[in-house]
Structure formats: C-alpha cells, structure tokens
N, C-alpha and C positions, 0 to 999 in steps of 0.2 A: 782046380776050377777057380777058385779065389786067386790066383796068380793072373790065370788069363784075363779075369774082368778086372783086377785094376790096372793090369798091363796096359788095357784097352778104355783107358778113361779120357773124357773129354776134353779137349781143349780149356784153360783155365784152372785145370785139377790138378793140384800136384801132391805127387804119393810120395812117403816120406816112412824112412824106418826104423825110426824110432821118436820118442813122444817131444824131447828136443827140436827136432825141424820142423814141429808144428809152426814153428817161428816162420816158416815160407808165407804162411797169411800174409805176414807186410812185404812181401815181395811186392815188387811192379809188375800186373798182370796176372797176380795168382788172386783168382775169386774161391777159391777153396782146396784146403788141403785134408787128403785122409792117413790118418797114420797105419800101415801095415802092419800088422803086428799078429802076432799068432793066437788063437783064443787059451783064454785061461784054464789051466787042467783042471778038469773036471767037473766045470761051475757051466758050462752048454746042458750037458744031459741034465744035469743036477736042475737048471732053472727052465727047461723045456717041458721036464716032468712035473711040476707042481701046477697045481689047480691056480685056473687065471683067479682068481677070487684073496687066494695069498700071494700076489703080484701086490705091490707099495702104490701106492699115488698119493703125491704131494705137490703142491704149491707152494712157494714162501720168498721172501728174500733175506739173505742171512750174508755171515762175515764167512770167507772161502773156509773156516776153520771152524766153522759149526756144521761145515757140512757133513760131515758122519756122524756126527750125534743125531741132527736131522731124518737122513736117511735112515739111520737106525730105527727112529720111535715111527717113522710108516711103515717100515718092515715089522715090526711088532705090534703094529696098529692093524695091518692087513691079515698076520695070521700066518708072517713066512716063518718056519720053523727055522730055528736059532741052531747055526751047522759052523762047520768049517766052509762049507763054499758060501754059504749069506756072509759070514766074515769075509770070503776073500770077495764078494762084490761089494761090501759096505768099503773096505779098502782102493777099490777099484774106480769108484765113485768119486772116494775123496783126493786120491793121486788127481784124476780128471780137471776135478775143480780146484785143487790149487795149479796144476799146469795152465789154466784157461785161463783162472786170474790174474798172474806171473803174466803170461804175452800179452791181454789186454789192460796191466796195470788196473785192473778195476778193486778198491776196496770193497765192494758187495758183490753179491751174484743174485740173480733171481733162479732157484733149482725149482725144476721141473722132474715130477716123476708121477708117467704118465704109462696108463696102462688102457690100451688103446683096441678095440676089435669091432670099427667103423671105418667109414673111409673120411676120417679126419683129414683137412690139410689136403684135399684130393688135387687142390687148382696146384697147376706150377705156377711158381712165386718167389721171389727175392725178399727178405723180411725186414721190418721197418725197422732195425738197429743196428748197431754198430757191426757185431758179428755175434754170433752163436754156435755151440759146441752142440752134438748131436750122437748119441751114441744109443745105439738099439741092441740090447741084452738077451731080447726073444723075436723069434719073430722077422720078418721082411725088414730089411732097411730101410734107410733112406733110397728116394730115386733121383736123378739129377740129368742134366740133358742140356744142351748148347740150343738156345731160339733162335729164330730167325723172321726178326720183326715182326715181334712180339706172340708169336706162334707158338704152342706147345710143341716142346723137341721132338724131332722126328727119330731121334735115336735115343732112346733111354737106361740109363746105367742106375745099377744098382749097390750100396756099398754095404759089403757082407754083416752078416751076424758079427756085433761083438768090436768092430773096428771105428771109432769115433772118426768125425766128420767135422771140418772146424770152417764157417761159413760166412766169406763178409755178406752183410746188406747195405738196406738203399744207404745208410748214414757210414757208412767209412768212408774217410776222405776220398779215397780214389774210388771211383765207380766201380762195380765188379767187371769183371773184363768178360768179353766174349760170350755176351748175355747168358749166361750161367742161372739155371734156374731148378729148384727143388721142389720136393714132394711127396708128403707121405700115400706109400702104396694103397692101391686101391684092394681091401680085403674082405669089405663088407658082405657077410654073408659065405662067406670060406670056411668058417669056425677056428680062424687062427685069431689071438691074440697077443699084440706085441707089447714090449715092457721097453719105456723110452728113458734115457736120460733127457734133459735139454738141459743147459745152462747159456744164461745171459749175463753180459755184463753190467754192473748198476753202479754208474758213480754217483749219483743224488738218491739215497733211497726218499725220501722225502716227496719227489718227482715221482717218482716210479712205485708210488704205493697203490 
C-alpha cells in the first residue's frame, strides 16, 4: 500500500530512495521531495502504543548539533520512557537534522516537536520560508495536492507514517512549481494523535527569534 501511494504522487513530487537525493529540492521544477525509506524496526508499534501525554513537544532554535540533546530533554520532559526505540528516534531525529542543514547550508535550525490531535494547519498552503523538513512519527501525515488557481486540490495525497517530506515555500528562489500545496490532515475529534517533526532553516537566528 505505501508503494502504490507514492508511486502515485503528484506532479512536482519527487520520491527519492534514500536520504542523499533529498538533494532533488534544488532541482528545477521539484517543489518537494519525499524520501522512501522503510520504517524503523520496531519503533511504529513501540511509539503508537504510548499515551499521547509522553509524546515530546518542543520549540527552539539551536546549532543542527544540539539537536539530540534537545530532543532528548522533551522526551524526558514529557514522560517518554527511556528504551532502545526512544534512542533509535532520538537518533533518527538528529540524522534528519543534520541531512536538512547539509542541503540547506543553514548554521541554525528552528526544531519543532509537535504533538498534535486538532485540525492544526487544516488550510492547504505553501509556507513563508525557504523550505521545511516534515516528518510524522505517529499518526496521519502530511497531505499535499496540485491547485488549480488557487483552489484546494481536487486530488489529495498522503505521505506515510514515518517518511520525511522536504518542502520549498514562498521564499526559495524559484517559485515551487506546479502549485504544490500542503496540509496537516484533518483529525479533529477521531481520537488520534500525531507526533510531528518540523525543521526550518535559520540563517540569522537574531531575525528569527
């Protein structure tokens, strides 16, 4: 099932497989690329099973090399019990973030770690920076859909459990192509709750405090 929906992604999307061609971002014409990759043994059931309440949520902005210390003290902040799979996501996290800052040469990142069971983010939208990394650990993905002046997608794609998402907006030099637009799923009131990475890139943290 996860074969066929990214088989079947939108125009502007380019799958990629493994976390190296993330680099198709600066392609001409690629408005976002998702890395296919298989989920990590044993860390799906492992973080599906725990009470949304020891799910991490963090804000901050830090050096791509703090980011698992970071990650770390929300996960011990929230009450996730200290395992081999919270190690292999605290790991999982910080591969992400240094791959994200490596393509967009950014010396800061702004990390998001967001635990989510609203219909956050419901509008489709294109985000007011350069590009953003998106990866959903529990929970519904990301949704993403080709407009047609300026219309929410008539056809909407979803990218799996577990498979990062790497997203230009309005400020990359080249416009995203193919009106490519995203969205967190609509779940309000399901009783599911999703556990989000985000990562942005910060070159002024100064500006971006």
């Amino acid at each position: 099932m996860i074969r066929e929906v990214l088989k079947d992604a939108t125009a502007g999307v380019t799958i990629v497989e493994t976390p190296q061609e993330l680099t198709a971002i600066a392609k001409p014409g690629c408005a976002a690329a998702i890395w296919q990759r298989h989920p990590i043994p044993g860390l799906q059931p492992w973080i599906d099973g725990l009470e949304s309440c020891a799910l991490p949520s963090a804000r901050l902005i830090l050096r791509p090399d703090m980011v698992r210390d970071a990650a770390s003290e929300a996960c011990t902040h929230a009450g996730m019990p200290d395992s081999a799979e919270r190690a292999q996501l605290l790991a999982d996290i910080a591969a992400l973030a240094d791959r994200f800052a490596r393509i967009m040469q950014a010396p800061f990142l702004r990390l998001r770690l967001d635990r989510v069971s609203t219909n956050a983010c419901r509008r489709f939208h294109v985000d007011a920076l350069t590009a953003r990394l998106i990866c959903t650990y529990r929970g519904t993905g990301t949704q993403y859909g080709t407009s047609t002046n300026g219309a929410d997608p008539a056809r909407v794609f979803t990218v799996p459990t577990g498979m990062p998402i790497l997203l230009r907006g309005t400020l990359w030099p080249e416009q995203p192509s193919a009106g490519l637009l995203h969205r967190s799923p609509p779940i309000e009131g399901s009783g599911e709750t999703r556990l989000l990475l985000v990562l942005d890139p910060i070159f002024d943290p100064e500006e971006d405090a």
